[in-house]
C-alpha positions in Angstrom: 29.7 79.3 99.5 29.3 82.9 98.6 27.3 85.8 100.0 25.7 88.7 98.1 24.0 91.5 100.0 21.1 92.6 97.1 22.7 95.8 95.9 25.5 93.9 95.0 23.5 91.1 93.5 21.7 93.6 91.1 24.7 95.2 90.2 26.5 92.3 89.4 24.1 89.3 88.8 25.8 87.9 85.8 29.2 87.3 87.8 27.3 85.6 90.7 25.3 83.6 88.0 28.6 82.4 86.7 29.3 81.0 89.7 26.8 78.9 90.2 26.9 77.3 86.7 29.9 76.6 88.1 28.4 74.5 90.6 28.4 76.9 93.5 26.0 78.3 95.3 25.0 81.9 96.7 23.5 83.2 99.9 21.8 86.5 99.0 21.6 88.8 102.2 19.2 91.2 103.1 21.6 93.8 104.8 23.4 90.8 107.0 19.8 88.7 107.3 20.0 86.1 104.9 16.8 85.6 103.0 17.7 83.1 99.8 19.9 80.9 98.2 20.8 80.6 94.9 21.8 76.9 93.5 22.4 75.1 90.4 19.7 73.0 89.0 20.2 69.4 89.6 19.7 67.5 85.8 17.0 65.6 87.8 14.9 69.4 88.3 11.7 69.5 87.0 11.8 72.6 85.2 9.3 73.2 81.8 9.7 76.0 79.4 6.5 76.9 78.2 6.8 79.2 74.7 3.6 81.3 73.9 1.0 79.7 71.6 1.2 80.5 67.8 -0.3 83.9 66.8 -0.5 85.1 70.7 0.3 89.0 70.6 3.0 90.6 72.7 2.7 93.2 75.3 1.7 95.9 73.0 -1.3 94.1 71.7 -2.8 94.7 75.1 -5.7 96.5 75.5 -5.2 99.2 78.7 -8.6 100.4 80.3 -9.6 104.0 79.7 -7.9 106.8 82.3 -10.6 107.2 85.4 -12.3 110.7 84.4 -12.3 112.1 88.3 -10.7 115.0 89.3 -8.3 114.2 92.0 -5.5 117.2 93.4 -2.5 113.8 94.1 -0.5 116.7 95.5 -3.1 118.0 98.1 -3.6 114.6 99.5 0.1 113.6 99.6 0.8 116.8 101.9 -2.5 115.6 103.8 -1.0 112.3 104.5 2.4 114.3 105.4 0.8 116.1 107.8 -1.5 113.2 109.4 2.4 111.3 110.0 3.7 114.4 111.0 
């Protein structure tokens, strides 16, 4: 079995997905903590596909709210909050 800390895993996911389609698995690390495994899917899984319904629009057919209309200064609160932390 393999190890991955998660920098390497993003930088390299489709090697470690190579190896398990070929049948072995992957322990992804969080620095040395381990915190998932990756596995091949057993033939048996119960794993649907669902594809969008006919005519449903993509992402840019959603409609975004309006921009808030306050008047906020982000950077006086952010040195604020700096400060409060100190």
């Amino acid at each position: 079995m393999k190890a991955a800390k998660i920098a390497d895993l993003k930088s390299h996911l489709s090697r470690y997905l190579r190896e398990v389609r070929a049948g072995n698995s992957v322990t992804v690390l969080d620095r040395e903590t381990p915190v998932a495994r990756l596995v091949p899917l057993d033939s048996g899984d119960d794993v649907t596909i669902t594809l969008p319904a006919k005519g449903a629009g993509g992402l840019a057919s959603v409609k975004l709210p309006r921009p808030a209309k306050i008047k906020v200064d982000a950077v006086r609160i952010l040195i604020e909050d700096r400060r409060k932390r100190g």
